[in-house]
Residue frames relative to the residue before (quaternion, step in Angstrom):
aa qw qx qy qz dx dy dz
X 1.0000 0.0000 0.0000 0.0000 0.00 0.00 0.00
X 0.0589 -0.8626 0.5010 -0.0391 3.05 -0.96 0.98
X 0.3352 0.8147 -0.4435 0.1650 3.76 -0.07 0.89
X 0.7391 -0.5435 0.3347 0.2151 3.76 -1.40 0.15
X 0.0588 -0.9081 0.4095 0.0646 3.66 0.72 1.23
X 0.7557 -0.1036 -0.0357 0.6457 3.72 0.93 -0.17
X 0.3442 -0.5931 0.7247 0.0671 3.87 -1.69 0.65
X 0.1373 0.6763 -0.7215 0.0559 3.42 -1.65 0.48
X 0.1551 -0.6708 0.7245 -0.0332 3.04 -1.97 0.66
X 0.4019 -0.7586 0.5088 0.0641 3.09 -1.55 0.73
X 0.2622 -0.8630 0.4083 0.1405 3.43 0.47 0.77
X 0.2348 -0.7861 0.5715 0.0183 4.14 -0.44 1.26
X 0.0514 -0.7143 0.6962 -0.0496 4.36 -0.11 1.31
X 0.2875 0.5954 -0.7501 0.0143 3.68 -0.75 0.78
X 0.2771 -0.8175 0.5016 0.0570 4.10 -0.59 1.14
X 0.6560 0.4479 -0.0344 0.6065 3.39 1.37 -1.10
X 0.0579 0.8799 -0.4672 -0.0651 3.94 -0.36 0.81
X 0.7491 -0.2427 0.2141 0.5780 3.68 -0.73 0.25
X 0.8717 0.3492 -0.1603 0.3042 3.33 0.10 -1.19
X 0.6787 -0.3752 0.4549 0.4378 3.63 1.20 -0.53
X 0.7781 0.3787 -0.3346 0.3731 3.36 0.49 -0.24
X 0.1440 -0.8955 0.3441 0.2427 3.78 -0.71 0.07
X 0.2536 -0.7873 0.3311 0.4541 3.17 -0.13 -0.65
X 0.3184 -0.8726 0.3655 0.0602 3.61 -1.05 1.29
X 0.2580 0.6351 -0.5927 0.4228 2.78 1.69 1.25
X 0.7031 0.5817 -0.1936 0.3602 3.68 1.11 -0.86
X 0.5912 0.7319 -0.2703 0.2042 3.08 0.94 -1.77
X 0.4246 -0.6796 0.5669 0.1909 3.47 -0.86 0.64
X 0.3817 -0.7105 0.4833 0.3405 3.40 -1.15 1.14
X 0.0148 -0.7764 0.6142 -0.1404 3.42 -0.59 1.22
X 0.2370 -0.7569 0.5580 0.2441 3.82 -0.71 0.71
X 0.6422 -0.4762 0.3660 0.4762 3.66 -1.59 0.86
X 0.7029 0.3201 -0.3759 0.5121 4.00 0.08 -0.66
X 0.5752 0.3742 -0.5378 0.4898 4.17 0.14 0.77
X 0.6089 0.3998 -0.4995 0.4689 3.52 0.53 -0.56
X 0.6918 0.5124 -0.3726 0.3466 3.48 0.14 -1.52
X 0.8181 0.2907 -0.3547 0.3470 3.63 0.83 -0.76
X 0.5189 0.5680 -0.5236 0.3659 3.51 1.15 0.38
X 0.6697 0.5103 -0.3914 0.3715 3.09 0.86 -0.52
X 0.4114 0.6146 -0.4222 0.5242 4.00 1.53 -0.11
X 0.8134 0.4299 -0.2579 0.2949 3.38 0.49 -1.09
X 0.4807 0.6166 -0.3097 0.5412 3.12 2.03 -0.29
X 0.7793 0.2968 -0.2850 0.4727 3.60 -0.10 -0.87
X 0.2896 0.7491 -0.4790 0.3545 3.70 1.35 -0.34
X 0.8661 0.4309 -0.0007 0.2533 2.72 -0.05 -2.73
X 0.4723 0.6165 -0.3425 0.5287 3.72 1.83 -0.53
X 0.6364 0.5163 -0.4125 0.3977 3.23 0.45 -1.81
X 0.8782 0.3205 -0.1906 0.2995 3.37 -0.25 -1.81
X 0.6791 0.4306 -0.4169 0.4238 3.09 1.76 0.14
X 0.3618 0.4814 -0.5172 0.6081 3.91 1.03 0.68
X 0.7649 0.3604 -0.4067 0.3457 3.69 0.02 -0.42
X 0.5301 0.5594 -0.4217 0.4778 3.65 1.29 -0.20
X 0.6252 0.4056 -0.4016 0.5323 3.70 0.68 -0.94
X 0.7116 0.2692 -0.5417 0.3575 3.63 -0.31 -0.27
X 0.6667 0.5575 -0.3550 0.3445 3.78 0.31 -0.15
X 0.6368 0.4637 -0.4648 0.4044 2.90 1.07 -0.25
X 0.5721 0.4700 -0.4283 0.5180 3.57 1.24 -1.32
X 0.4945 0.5201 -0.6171 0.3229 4.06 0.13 0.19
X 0.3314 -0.5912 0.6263 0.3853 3.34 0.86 -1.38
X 0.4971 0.7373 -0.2308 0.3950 3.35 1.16 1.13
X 0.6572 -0.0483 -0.0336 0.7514 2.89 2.43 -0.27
X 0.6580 -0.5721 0.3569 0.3352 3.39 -1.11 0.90
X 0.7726 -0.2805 0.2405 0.5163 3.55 -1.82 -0.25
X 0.0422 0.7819 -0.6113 -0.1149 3.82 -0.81 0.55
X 0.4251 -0.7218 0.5026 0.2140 3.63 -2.13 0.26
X 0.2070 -0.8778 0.3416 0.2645 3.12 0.21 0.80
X 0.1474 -0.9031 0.3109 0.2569 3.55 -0.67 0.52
X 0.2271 -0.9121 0.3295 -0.0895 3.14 1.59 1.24
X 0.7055 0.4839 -0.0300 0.5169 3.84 0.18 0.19
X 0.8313 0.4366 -0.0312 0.3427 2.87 0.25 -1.98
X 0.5338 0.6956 -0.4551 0.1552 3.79 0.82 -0.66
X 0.5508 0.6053 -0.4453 0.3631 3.47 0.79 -0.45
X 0.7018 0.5102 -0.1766 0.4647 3.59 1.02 -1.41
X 0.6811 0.3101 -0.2921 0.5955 3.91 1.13 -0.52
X 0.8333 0.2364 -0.3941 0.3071 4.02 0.40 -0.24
X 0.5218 0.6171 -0.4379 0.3938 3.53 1.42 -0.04
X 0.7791 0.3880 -0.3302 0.3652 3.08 1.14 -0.78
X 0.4221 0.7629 -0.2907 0.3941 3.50 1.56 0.00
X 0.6320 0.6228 -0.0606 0.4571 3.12 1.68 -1.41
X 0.8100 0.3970 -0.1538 0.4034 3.00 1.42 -0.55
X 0.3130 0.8146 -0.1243 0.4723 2.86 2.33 0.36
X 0.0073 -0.8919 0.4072 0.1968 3.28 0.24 0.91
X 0.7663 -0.1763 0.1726 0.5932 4.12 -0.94 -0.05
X 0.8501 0.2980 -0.0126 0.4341 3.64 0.05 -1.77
X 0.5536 0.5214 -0.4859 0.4308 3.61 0.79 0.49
X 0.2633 -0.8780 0.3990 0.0244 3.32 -0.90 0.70
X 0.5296 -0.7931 0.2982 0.0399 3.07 -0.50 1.90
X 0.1261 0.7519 -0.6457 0.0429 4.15 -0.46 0.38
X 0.0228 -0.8638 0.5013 -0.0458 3.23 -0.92 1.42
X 0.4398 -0.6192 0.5292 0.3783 3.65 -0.73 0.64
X 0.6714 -0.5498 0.3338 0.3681 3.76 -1.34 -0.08
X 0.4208 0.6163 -0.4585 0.4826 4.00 1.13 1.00
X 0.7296 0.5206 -0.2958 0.3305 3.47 0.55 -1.23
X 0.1926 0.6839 -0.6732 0.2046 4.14 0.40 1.29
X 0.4849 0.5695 -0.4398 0.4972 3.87 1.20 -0.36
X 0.6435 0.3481 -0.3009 0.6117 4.37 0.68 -1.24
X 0.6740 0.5368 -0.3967 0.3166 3.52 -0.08 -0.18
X 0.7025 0.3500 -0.2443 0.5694 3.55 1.22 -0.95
X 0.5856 0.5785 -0.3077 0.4773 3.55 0.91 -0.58
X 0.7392 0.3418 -0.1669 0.5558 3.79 1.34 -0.31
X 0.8152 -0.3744 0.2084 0.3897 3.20 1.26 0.55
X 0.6754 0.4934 -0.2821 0.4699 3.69 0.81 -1.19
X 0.5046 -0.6266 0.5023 0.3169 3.52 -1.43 1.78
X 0.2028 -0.7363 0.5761 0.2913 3.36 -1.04 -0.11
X 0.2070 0.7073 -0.5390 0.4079 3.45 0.65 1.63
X 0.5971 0.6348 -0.0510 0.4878 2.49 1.78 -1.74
X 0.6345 0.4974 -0.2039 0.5554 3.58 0.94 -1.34
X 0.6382 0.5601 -0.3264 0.4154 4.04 1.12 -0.46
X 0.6534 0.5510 -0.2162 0.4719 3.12 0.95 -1.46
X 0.7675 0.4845 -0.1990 0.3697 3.46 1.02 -0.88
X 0.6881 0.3151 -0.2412 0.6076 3.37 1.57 -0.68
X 0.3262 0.6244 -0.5074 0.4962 3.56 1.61 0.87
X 0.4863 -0.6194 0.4771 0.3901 3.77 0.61 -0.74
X 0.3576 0.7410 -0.3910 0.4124 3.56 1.72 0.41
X 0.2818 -0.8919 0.3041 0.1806 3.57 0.26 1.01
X 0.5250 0.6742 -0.1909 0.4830 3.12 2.35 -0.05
X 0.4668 0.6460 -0.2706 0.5400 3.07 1.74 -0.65
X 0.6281 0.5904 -0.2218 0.4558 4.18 1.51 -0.77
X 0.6208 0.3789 -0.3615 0.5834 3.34 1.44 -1.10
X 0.2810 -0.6399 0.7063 0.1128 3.12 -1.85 1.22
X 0.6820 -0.6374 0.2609 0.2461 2.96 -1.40 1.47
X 0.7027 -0.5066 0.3150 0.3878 3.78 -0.74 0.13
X 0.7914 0.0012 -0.1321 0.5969 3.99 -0.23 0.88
X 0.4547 0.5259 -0.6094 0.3811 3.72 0.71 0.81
X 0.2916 -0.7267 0.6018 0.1572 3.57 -0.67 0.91
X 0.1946 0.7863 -0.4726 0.3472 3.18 0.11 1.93
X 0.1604 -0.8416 0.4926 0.1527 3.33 -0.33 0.21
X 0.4100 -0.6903 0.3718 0.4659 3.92 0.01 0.43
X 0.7715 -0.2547 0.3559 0.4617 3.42 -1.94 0.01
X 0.0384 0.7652 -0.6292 -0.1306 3.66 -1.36 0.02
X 0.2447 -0.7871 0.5540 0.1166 3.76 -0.25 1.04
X 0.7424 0.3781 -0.4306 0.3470 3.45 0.55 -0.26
X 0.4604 -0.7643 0.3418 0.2950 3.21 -0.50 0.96
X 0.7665 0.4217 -0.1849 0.4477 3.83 -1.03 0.78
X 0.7127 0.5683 -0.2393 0.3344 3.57 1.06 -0.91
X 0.4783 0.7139 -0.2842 0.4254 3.58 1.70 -0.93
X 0.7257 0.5197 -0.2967 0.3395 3.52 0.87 -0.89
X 0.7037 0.3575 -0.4418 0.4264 3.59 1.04 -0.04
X 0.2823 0.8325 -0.3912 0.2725 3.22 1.72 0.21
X 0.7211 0.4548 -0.1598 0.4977 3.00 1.14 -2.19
X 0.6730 0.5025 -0.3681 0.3989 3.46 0.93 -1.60
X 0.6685 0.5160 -0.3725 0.3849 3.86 0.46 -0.92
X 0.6249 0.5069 -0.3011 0.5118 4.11 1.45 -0.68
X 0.5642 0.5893 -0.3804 0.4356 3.60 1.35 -0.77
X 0.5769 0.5559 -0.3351 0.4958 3.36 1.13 -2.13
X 0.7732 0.3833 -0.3267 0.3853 3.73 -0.09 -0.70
X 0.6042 0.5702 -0.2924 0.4736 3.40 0.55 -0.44
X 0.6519 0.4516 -0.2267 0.5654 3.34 0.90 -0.69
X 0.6462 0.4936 -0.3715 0.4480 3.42 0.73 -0.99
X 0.6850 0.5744 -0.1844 0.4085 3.66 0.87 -1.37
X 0.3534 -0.7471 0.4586 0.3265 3.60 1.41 -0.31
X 0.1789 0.6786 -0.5819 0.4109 3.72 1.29 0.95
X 0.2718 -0.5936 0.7446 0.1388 3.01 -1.80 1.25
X 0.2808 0.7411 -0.5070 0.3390 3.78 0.25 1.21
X 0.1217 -0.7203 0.6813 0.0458 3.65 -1.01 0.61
X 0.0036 0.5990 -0.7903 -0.1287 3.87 -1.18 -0.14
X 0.3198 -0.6663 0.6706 -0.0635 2.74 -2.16 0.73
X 0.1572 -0.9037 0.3983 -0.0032 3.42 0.10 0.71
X 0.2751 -0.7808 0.5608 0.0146 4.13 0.29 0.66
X 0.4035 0.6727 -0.6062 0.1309 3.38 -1.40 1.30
X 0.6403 -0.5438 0.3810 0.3863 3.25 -1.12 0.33
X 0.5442 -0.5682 0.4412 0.4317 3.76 -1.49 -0.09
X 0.4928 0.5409 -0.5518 0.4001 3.85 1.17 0.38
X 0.6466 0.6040 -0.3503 0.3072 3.75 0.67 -0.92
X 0.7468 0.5013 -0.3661 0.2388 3.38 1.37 -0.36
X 0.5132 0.5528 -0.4216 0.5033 3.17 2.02 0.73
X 0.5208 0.7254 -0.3600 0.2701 3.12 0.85 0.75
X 0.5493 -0.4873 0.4372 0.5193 4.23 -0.01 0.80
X 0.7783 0.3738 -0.2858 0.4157 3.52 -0.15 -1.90
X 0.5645 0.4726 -0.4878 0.4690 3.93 0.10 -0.51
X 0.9196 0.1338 -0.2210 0.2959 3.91 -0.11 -0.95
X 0.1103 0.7439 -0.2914 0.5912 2.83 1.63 0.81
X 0.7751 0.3021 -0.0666 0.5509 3.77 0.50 -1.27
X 0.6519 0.4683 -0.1969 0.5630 3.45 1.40 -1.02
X 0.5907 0.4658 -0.4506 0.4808 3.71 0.62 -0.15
X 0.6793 0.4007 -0.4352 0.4343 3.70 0.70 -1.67
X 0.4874 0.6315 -0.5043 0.3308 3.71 0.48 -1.62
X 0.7145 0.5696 -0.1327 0.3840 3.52 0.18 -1.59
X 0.6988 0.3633 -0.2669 0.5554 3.53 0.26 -1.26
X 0.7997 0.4580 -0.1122 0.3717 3.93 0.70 -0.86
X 0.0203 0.8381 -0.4510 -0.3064 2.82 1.11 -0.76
X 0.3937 -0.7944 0.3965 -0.2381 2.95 -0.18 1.81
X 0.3265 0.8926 -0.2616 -0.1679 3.47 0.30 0.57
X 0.1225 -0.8235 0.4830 -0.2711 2.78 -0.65 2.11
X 0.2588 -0.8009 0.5149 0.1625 3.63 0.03 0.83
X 0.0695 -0.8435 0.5010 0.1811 3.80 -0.49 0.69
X 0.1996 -0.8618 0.4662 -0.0145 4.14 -0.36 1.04
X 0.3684 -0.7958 0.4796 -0.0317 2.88 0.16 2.14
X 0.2401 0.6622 -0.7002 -0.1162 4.04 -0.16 0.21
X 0.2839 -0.7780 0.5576 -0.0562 3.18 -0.82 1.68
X 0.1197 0.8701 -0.4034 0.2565 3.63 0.29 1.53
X 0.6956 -0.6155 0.1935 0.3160 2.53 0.92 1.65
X 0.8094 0.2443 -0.0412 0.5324 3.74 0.80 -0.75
X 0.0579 -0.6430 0.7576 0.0961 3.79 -1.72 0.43
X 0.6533 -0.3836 0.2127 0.6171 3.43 0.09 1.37
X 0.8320 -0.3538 0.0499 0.4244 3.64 -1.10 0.05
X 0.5036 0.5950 -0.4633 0.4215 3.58 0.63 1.00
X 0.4589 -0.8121 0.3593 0.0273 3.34 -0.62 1.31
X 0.4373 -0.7519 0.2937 0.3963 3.79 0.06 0.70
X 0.4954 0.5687 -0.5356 0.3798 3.49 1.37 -0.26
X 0.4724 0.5540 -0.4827 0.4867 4.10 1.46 -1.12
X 0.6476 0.5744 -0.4243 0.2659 3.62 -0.20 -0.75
X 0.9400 -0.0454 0.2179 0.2586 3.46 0.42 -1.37
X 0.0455 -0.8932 0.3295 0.3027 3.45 0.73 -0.12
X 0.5825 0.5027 -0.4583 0.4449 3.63 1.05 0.32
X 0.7255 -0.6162 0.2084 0.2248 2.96 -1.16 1.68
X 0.8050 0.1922 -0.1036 0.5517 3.45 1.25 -0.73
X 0.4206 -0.6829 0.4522 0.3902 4.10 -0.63 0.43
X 0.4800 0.6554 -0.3971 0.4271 3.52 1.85 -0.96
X 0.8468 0.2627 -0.3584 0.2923 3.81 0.16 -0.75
X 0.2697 0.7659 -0.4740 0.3406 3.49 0.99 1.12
X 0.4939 0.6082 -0.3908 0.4832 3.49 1.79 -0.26
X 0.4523 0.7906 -0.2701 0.3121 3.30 1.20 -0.77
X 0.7748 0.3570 0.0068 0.5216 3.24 0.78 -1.21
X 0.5809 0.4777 -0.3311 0.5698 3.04 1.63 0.21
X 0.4605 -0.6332 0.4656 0.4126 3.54 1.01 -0.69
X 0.7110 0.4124 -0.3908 0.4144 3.45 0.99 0.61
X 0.5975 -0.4449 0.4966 0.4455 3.65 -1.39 -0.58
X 0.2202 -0.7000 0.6763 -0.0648 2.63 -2.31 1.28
X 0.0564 0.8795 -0.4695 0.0526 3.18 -0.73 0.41
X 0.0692 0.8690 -0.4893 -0.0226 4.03 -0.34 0.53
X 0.3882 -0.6410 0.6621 0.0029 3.10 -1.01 1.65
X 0.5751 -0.4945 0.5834 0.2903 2.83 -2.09 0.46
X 0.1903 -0.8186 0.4988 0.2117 3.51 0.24 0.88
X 0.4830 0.7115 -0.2993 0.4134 3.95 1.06 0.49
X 0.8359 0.1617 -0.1380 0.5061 2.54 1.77 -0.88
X 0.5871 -0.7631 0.2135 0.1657 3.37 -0.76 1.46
X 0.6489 0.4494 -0.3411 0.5105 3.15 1.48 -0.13
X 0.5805 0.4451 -0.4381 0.5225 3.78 0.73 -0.36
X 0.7109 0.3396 -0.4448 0.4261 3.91 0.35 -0.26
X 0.4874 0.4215 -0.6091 0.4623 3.63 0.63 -0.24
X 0.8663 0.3356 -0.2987 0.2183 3.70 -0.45 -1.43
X 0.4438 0.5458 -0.4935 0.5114 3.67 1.58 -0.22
X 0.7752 0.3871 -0.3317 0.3732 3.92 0.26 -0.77
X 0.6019 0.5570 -0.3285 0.4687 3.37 0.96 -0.85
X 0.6246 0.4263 -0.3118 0.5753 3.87 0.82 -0.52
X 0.7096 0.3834 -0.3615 0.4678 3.79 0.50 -0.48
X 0.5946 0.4371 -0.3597 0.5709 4.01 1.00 -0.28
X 0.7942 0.3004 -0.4328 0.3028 3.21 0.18 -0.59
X 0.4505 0.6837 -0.2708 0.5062 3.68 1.50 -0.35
X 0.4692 0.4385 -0.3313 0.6912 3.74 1.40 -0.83
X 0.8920 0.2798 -0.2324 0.2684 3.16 -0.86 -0.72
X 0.6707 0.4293 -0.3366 0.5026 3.61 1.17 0.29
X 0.7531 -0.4794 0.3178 0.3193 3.48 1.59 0.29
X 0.4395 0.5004 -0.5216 0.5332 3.67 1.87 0.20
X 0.6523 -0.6248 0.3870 0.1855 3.68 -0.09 -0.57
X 0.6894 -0.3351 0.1430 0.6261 3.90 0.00 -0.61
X 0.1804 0.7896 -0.5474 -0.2103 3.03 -1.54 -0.39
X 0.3660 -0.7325 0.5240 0.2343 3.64 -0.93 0.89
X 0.1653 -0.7826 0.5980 -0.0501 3.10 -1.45 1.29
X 0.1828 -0.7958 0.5749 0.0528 3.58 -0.07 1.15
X 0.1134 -0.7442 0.6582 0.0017 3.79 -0.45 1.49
X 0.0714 -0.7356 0.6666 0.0968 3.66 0.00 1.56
X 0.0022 -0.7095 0.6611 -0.2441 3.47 -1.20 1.67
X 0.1047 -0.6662 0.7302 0.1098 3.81 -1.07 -0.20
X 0.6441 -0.4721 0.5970 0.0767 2.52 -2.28 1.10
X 0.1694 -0.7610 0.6017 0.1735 3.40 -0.33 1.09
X 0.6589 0.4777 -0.1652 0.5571 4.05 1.18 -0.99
X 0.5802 -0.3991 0.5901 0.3947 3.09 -1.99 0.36
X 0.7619 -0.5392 0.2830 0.2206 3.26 -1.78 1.56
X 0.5694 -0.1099 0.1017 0.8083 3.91 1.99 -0.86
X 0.7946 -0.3433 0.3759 0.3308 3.00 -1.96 0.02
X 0.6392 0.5743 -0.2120 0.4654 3.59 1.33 -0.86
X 0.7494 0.4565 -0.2030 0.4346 3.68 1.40 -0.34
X 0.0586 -0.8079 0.5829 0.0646 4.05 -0.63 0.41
X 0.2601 -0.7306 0.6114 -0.1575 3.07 -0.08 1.78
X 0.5370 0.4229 -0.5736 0.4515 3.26 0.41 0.79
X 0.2877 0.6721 -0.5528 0.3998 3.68 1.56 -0.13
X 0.8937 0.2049 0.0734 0.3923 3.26 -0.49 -2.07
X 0.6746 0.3259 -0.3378 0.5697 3.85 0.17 -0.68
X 0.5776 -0.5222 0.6170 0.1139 3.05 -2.16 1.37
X 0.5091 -0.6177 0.5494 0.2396 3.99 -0.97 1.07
X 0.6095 0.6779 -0.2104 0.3531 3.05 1.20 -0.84
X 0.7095 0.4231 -0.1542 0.5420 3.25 0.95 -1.21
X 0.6568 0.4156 -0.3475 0.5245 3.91 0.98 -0.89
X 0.6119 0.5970 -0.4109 0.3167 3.82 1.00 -0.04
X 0.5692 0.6080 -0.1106 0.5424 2.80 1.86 -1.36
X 0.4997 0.3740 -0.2805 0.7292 4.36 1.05 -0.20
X 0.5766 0.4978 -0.5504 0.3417 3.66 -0.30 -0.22
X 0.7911 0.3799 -0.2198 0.4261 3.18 0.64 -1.58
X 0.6774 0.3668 -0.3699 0.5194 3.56 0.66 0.54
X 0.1064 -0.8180 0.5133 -0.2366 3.21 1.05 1.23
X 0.4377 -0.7067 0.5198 0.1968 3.75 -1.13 0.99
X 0.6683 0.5640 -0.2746 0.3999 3.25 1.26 -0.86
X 0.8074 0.3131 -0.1552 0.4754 2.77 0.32 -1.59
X 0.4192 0.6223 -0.5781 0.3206 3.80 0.58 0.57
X 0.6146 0.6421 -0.1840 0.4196 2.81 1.12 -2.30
X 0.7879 0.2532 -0.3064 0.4704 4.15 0.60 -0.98
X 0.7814 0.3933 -0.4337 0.2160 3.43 0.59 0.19
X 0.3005 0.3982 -0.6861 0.5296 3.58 2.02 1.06
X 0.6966 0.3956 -0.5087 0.3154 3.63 -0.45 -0.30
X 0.5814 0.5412 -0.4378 0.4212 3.62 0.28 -0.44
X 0.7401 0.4289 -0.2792 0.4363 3.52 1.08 -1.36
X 0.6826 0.4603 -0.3423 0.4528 3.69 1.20 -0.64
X 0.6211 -0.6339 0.2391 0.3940 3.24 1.05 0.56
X 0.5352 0.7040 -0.3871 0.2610 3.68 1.75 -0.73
X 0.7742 0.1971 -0.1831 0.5729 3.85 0.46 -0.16
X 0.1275 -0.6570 0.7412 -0.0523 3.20 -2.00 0.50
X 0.6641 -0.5632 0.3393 0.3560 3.36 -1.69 0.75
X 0.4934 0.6096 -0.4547 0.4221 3.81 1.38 -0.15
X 0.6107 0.4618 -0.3082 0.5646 3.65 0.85 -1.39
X 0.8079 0.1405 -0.3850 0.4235 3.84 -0.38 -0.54
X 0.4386 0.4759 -0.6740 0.3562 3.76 0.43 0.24
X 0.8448 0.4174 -0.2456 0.2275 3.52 0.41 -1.20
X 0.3381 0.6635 -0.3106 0.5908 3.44 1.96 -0.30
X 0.6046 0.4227 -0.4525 0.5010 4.03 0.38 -0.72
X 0.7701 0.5038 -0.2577 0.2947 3.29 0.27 -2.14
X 0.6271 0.5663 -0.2688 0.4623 3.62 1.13 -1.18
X 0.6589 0.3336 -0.2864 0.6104 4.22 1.02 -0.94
X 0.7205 0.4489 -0.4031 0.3419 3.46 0.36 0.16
X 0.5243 0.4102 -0.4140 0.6208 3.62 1.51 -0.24
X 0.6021 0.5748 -0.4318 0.3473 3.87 0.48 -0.47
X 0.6708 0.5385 -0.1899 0.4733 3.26 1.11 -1.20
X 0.6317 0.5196 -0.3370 0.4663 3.53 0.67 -1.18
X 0.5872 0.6345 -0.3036 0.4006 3.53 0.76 -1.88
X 0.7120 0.4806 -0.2013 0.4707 3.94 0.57 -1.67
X 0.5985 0.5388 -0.3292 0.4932 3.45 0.72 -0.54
X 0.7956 0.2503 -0.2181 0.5068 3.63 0.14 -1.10
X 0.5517 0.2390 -0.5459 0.5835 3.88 0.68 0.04
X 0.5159 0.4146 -0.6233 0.4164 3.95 -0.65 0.17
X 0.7976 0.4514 -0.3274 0.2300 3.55 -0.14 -1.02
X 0.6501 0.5270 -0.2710 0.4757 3.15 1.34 -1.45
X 0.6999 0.5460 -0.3805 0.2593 3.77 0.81 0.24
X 0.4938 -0.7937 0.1471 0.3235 3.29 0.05 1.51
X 0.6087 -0.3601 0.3091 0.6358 4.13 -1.22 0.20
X 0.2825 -0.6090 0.6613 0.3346 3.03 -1.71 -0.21
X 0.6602 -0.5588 0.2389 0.4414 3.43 -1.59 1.09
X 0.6371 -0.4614 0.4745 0.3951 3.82 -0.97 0.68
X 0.6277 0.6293 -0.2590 0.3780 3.86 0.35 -0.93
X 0.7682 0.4081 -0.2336 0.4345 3.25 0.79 -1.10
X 0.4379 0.6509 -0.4916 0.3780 3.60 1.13 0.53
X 0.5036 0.5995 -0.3279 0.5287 3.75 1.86 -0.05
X 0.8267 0.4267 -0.1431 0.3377 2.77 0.08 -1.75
X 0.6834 0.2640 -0.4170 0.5380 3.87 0.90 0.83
X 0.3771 0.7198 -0.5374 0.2254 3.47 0.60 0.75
X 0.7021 0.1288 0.1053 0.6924 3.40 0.78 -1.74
X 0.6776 -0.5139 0.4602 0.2550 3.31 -1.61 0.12
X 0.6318 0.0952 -0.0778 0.7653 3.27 2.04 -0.92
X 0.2691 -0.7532 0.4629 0.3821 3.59 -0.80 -0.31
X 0.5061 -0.6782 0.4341 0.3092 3.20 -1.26 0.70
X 0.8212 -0.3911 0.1968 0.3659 3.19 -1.12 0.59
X 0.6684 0.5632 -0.1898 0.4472 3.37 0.92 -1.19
X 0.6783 0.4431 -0.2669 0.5219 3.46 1.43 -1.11
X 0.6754 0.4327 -0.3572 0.4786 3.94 0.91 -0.32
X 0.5907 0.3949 -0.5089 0.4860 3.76 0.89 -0.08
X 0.4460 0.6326 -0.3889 0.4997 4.10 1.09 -0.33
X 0.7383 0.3587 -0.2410 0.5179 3.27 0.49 -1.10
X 0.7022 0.5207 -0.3084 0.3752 3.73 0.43 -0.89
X 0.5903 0.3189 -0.3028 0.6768 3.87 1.45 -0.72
X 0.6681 0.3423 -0.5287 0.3962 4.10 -0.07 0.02
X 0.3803 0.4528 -0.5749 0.5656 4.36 1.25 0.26
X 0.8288 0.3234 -0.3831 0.2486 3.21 -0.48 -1.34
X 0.5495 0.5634 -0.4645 0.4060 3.83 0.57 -0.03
């Protein structure tokens, strides 16, 4: 005998198109002063992220990731985030960070190599940077698992790239998420690239979204360009967490407009051709030209909106600098709760020097 024991589908929300127009069979209820300020928080997060790349090539801040491209997928989905949900981010997400509050003086000092710049401020429901790739997710799932346990109306959300989903620790997090229902939203920013490894290297099923599948939950991929389908694809998956549906994976299909970090030249491997061809589906400049058509913005507002993120930016910069080194020592004293032997003879030859 031979028959068909269960079917599935992946479901594709792009609301916002190339050109400005949307559709408002879809459209999230969003007031004119939320759009206007997501779209602040977008050109924000470019500015201050173009101003990190030139510092670093100064030799002014360490290796950085640019997140060029991507703002729709890190502030729409930020936006939908409420106070007490709790955030875990891979090393891209300086765009969720300002959109949730954190100074980005702060965000300097830290990608200065200032290990204080890492500690997130008291009651910001943040989780620090994570460089290793993949590992953050049982972070979020293991804060959900608790939350749930605790009878918290809390969700977390958790942010990675399309390399992390070949990673043990990613499905790992997706099984427990799954077996528990867990409620933890997982946020695919699918960019096309893992430094010079292509997403076709990643996977051969057509979409990363129907990898919930196999977990026993929902998937789901947006046009991660566009800023209104990732608010409402996330906002429907938190608010579903938090009433007790469980996880859900969200595949923000987006692209890396930059080299993978400062350390990488993607002009090696990735066709000009193809990063010319993503330009024109730019996050920004979609977002201003429904707003341009709904009459909410004009070339006065973004003249001033530049001038206003550029004194912000400049302003963050000099109060980062002027804050002295920090004592060499204290690169111990947040590892372990005690240190381990190995870390106090470390410490005992970095006195004697």
């Amino acid at each position: 005998m031979k028959k068909t024991l269960v079917t599935f589908k992946v479901d594709y929300l792009q609301i916002l198109n190339e050109k400005g127009d949307v559709d408002s069979k879809l459209m999230p209820k969003l007031a004119n002063e939320d759009i206007r300020k997501m779209y602040r928080m977008m050109v924000l997060s470019r500015l201050f992220n173009d101003k990190m790349l030139k510092l670093q090539r100064q030799g002014r801040l360490g290796t950085l990731a640019s997140l060029k491209g991507q703002e729709a997928a890190q502030i729409g989905s930020a936006y939908a985030l409420q106070p007490m949900d709790m955030m875990f981010p891979s090393f891209r997400e300086h765009g969720v960070y300002l959109a949730r509050g954190l100074s980005m003086s702060g965000l300097l000092v830290g990608m200065a190599g200032d290990e204080r710049g890492q500690r997130v401020p008291d009651g910001s429901q943040n989780f620090m940077m994570s460089v290793p790739v993949g590992t953050h997710p049982l972070h979020a799932t293991g804060y959900a698992w608790g939350m749930k346990m605790r009878k918290k109306n809390v969700a977390t959300i958790t942010y990675f790239g399309d390399g992390a989903t070949s990673e043990g620790d990613f499905h790992e997090a997706m099984n427990f998420a799954g077996t528990f229902q867990a409620p933890v939203v997982f946020f695919n920013q699918n960019n096309q690239w893992a430094i010079s490894v292509p997403r076709s290297r990643q996977t051969h099923a057509q979409t990363t979204a129907q990898k919930a599948i196999a977990y026993g939950f929902d998937g789901i991929q947006v046009d991660g360009n566009d800023v209104f389908a990732v608010y409402k694809a996330t906002k429907d998956a938190l608010d579903k967490a938090r009433k007790g549906g469980g996880p859900t994976f969200i595949e923000a299909y987006t692209y890396r407009m930059d080299d993978h970090t400062t350390a990488d030249a993607s002009a090696r491997y990735r066709d000009q051709k193809e990063v010319d061809a993503w330009a024109k589906k730019d996050p920004i400049d979609r977002l201003r030209k429904y707003m341009e058509k709904k009459k909410l913005w004009s070339k006065k507002d973004e003249e001033k909106l530049l001038a206003d993120c550029t004194m912000q930016i400049e302003a963050a910069v000099a109060e980062a600098e002027k804050i002295p080194p920090p004592d060499p020592m204290e690169m111990f004293t947040s590892m372990y709760a005690e240190p381990t032997p190995l870390l106090k003879d470390e410490m005992d030859e970095l006195r004697g020097r």
